[in-house]
N, C-alpha and C positions, 0 to 999 in steps of 0.2 A: 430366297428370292433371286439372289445372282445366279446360283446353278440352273433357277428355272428358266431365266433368259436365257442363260447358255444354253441350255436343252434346246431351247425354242428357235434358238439362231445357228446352230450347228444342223438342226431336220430341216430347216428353209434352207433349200438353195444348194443343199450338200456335195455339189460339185465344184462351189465355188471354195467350199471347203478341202476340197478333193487339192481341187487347181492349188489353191497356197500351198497345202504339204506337200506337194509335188515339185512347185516351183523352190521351195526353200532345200528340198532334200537336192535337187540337181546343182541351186548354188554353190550349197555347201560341200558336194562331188566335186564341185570345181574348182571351189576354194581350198578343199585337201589335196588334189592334186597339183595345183600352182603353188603351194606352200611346200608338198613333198620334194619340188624339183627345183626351187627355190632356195629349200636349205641344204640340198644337195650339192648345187651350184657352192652355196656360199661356206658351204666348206672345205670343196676343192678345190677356190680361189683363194679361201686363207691360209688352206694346207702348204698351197703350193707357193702362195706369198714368204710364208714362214721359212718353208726350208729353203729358198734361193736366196737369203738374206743374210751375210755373215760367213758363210762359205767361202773357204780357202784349199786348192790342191796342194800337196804337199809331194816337189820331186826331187827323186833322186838327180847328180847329175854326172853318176859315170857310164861313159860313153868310150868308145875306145879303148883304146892301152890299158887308160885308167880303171874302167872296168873290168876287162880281161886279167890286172893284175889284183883288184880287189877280189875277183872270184877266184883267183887261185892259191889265196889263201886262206883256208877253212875256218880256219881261227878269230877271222875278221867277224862270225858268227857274233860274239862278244861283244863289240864292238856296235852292232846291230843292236843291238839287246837294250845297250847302254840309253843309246837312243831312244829304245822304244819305249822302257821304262820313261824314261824323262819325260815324252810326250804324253802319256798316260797322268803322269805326277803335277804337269801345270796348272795353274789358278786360272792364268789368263784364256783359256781354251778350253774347250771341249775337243778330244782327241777322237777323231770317228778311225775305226777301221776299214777299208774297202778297199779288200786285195780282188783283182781283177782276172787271175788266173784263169784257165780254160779249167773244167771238171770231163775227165775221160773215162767212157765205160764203153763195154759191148755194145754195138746199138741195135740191135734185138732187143734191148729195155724197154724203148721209146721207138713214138712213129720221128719219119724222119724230119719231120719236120721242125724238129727238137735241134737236129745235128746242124751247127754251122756250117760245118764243112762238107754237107751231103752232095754228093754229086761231083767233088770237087780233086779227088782222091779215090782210090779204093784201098779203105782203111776199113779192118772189120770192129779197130775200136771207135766212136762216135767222140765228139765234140760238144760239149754241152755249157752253156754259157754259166755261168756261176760267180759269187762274191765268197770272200773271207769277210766277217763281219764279226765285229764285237756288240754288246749292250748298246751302245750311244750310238750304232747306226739308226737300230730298231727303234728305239725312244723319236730320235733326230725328224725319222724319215715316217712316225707314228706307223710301223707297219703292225699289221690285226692277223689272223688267221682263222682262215674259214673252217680248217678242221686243226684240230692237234692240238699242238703247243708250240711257245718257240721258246728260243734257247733259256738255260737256267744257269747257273753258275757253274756247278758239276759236268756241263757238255763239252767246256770250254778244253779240258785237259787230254792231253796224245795219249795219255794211255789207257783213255775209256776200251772196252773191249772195242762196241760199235762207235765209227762215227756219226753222231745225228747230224742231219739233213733236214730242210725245209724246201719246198717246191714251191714253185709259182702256179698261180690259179690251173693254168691249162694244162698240168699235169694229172688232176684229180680225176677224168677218166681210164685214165692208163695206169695209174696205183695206188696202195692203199696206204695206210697209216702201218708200220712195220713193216713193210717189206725191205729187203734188205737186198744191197745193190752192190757189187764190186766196183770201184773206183780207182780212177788214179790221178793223183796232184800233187803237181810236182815233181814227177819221177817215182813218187811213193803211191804202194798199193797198202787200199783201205777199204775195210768192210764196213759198209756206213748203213744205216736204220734212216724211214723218212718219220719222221714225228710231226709235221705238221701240211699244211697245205697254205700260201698267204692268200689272203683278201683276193678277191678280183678288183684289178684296176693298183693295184700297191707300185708307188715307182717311189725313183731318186734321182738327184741330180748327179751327171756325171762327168759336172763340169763344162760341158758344150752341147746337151741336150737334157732333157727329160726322157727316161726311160723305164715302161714300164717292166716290171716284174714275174708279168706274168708266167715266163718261159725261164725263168733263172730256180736257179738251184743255188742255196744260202747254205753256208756253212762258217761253223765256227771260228773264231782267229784262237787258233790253236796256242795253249801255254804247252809250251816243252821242258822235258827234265834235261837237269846239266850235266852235260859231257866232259869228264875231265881232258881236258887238251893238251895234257901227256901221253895220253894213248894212242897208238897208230895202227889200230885194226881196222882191218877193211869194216868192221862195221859202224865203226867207232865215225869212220870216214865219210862215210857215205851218210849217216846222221847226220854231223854238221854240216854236210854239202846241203843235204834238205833244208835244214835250219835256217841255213844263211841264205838260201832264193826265198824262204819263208818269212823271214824276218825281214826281208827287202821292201816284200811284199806288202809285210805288215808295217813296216814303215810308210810307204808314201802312200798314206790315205787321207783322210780331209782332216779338217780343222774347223769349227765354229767358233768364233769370239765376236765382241765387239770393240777389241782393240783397234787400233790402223796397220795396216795392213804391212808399212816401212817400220812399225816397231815388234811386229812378230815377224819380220824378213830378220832384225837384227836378230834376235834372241837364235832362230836357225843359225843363225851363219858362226855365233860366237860358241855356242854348243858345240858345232860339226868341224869348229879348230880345236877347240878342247879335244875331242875327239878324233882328230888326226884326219878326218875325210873330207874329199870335197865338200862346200857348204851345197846343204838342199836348198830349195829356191820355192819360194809360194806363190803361186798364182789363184788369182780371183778368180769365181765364179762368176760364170754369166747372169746377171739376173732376169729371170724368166718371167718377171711379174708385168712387165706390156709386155704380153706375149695374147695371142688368143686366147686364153685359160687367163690372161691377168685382165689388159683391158675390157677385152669383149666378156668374158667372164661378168665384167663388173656391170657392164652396160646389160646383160641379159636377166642380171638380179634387179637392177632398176627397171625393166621391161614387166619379167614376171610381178617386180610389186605392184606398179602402176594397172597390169590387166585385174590382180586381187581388185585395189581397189573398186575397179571401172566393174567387175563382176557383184561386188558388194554393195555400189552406192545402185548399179541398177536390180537390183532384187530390193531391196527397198523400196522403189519408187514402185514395183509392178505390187509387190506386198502390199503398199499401202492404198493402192489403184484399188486392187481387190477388196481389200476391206471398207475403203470407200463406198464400193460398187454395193457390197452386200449391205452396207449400212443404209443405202438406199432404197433398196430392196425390202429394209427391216422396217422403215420410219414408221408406217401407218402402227405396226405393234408397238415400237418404242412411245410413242406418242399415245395409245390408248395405256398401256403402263404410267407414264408419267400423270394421265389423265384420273388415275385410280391410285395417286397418291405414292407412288413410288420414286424415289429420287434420280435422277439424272445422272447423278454421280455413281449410284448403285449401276442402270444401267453401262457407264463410260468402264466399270469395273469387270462387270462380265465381258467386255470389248476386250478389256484389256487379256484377264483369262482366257478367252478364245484364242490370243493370239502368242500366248506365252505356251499354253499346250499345244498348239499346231507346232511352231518352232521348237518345242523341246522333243515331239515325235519324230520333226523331220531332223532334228541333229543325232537321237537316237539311231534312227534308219542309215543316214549319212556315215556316222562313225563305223556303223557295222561296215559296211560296204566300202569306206576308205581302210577300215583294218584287214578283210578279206583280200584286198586290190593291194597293200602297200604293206602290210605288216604292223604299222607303226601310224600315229595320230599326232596331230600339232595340236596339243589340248590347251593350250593357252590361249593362243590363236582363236582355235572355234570357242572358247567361252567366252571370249570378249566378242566376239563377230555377234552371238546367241545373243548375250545382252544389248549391244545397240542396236540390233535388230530390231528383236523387243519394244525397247523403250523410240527407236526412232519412228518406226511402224505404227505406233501409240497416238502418233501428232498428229495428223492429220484426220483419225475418225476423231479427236476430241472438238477439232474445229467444227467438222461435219454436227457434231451431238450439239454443239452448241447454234446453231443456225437450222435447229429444226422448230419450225415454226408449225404447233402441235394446230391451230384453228384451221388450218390452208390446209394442212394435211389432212385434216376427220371430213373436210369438206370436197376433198377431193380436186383442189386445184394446187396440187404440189406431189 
């Protein structure tokens, strides 16, 4: 019997049927789309909250004399090392690498708009912006890659034949995954492989900005073998000269902790007496979190929820207008059924059926077309949205079934 009303109430009127599955599949297009850019939002506002939080620069402080006579002893390499190990080895931190050096190649690689320095010189080698990076950058800074890989343990070491590379998004029209680039960094020439390509949009902090990624070129923080510093060949020489801008390098790069900030200033400064050298110095990060990306960020996730809603509660009211509308439309049959011994209830069930397959067709229809459009579905979301739909849409013909007053109606004054 309920299939048979439903038969009977789906052929009446079948655009009014038409109008719900239309009206619900368009909500719900609306509702995957302010959902898709919702959680987009709210994970660029937590990304970006996260990493600006606990961040510390970490600097050298020879300048002058002092530096001029730190570099011209090769040996201080060691020295370097000693450091660098220690920073690695802490409890209280997380030791990030980000050595900031230029990456140097032919620039016939790349368009110029790669080259910092284009235009600015006539140099047939280019300028290309690039980090030294360990593990705890990538973790830190959650960078992904849209093709390849990134770094493994095995990449880390100088005497890989190739060194790997990773490129920033807007490199992927101009090369591929192996291709292989002559480089130079540090005064040292390297024949480097590109193994990955990052995410678009991948950035870090750099201390006094957010910066993306796009355009940088990642490379490993290089482990080096030991030189014994008995030896005085020019080549012997020329390695520890690399080492030691290398290890500089790899020295003053960030810190995460959530100690305070006067008690990892001491721990630097009593290290770097042990150590014989100027004490390094930590400076805080800016945090970027009321920043446009923090606040408005936050107020655009309160935006988008508030129009969900205001999308949601009115597709119910027009769904339930509708079903209203047809149930009025329906009365004189519902009221000759109830007249021929059929229950109310039976009827209020096939209502309900009508209205749980229209909504289950238009989420069908919706999902395809929000997965065609976006890749990807908020499925928690739309099955809680499906069910109150559902069940709220339900209220109001029950009211209606109950206030139909079966003698008014057969007689034609209702």
């Amino acid at each position: 019997m309920i299939l048979h009303i439903l038969e009977k109430s789906l052929n009446v009127k079948r655009n009014r049927s038409y109008i719900l599955l239309f009206q619900f599949v368009i909500t719900l297009i609306l509702v995957i789309t302010v959902l898709n850019i919702y959680i987009s939002v709210e994970k660029s506002v937590d990304h970006l909250e996260n990493v600006t939080k606990g961040l510390y620069k970490v600097n050298d402080n020879f300048v002058g004399d002092s530096e001029r006579q730190f570099f011209s002893q090769t040996d201080n390499v060691n020295i370097l090392k000693k450091l660098y190990s220690w920073q690695l080895s802490r409890d209280e931190f997380t030791y990030i690498v980000v050595g900031s050096q230029y990456f140097h190649a032919e620039n016939n690689y790349f368009p110029n708009k790669f080259d910092i320095f284009y235009g600015s010189r006539h140099d047939p080698v280019g300028s290309y912006e690039s980090l030294q990076v360990n593990n705890a950058f990538i973790e830190h800074f959650k960078l992904t890659v849209d093709e390849g890989r990134l770094f493994k343990e095995e990449d880390y070491h100088i005497d890989n034949e190739f060194l790997p590379i990773i490129m920033g998004y807007e490199y992927i029209p101009y090369s591929d995954i192996g291709d292989k680039i002559t480089v130079y960094y540090l005064g040292k020439s390297f024949e480097s492989k590109i193994i990955g390509f990052l995410s678009e949009n991948s950035f870090y902090n750099d201390t006094y900005n957010i910066k993306s990624l796009n355009k940088y070129i990642l490379m490993p923080a290089l482990k080096t073998t030991n030189v014994d510093s008995n030896t005085n060949t020019i080549i012997d020489w020329e390695q520890k000269k690399f080492e030691l801008k290398l290890y500089l390098d790899k020295c003053s790069g960030f810190l995460y902790s959530e100690f305070p900030s006067t008690y990892l200033q001491n721990m630097f400064t009593e290290k770097s007496y042990e150590l014989d050298i100027v004490p390094y110095a930590l400076e805080m990060h800016a945090a970027f979190y009321p920043t446009m990306w923090g606040l408005e960020g936050k107020h655009f996730e309160k935006l988008l929820f508030i129009l969900t809603i205001i999308i949601f509660a009115s597709s119910i009211f027009c769904i339930s207008l509708n079903m209203a509308a047809k149930i009025k439309v329906l009365k004189r049959y519902y009221s000759i059924y109830i007249m021929n011994g059929t229950s109310s209830k039976v009827i209020y069930l096939s209502i309900l059926l009508e209205i749980l397959i229209i909504n289950f067709l238009a989420l069908l229809i919706a999902s395809m077309i929000g997965w065609i459009l976006y890749g990807k579905l908020p499925l928690m979301p739309l099955s809680l949205i499906y069910v109150i739909t559902c069940v709220v849409s339900g209220i109001y013909p029950f009211f209606m079934m109950n206030k139909i007053n079966i003698s008014r109606i057969l007689r034609g004054d209702d």
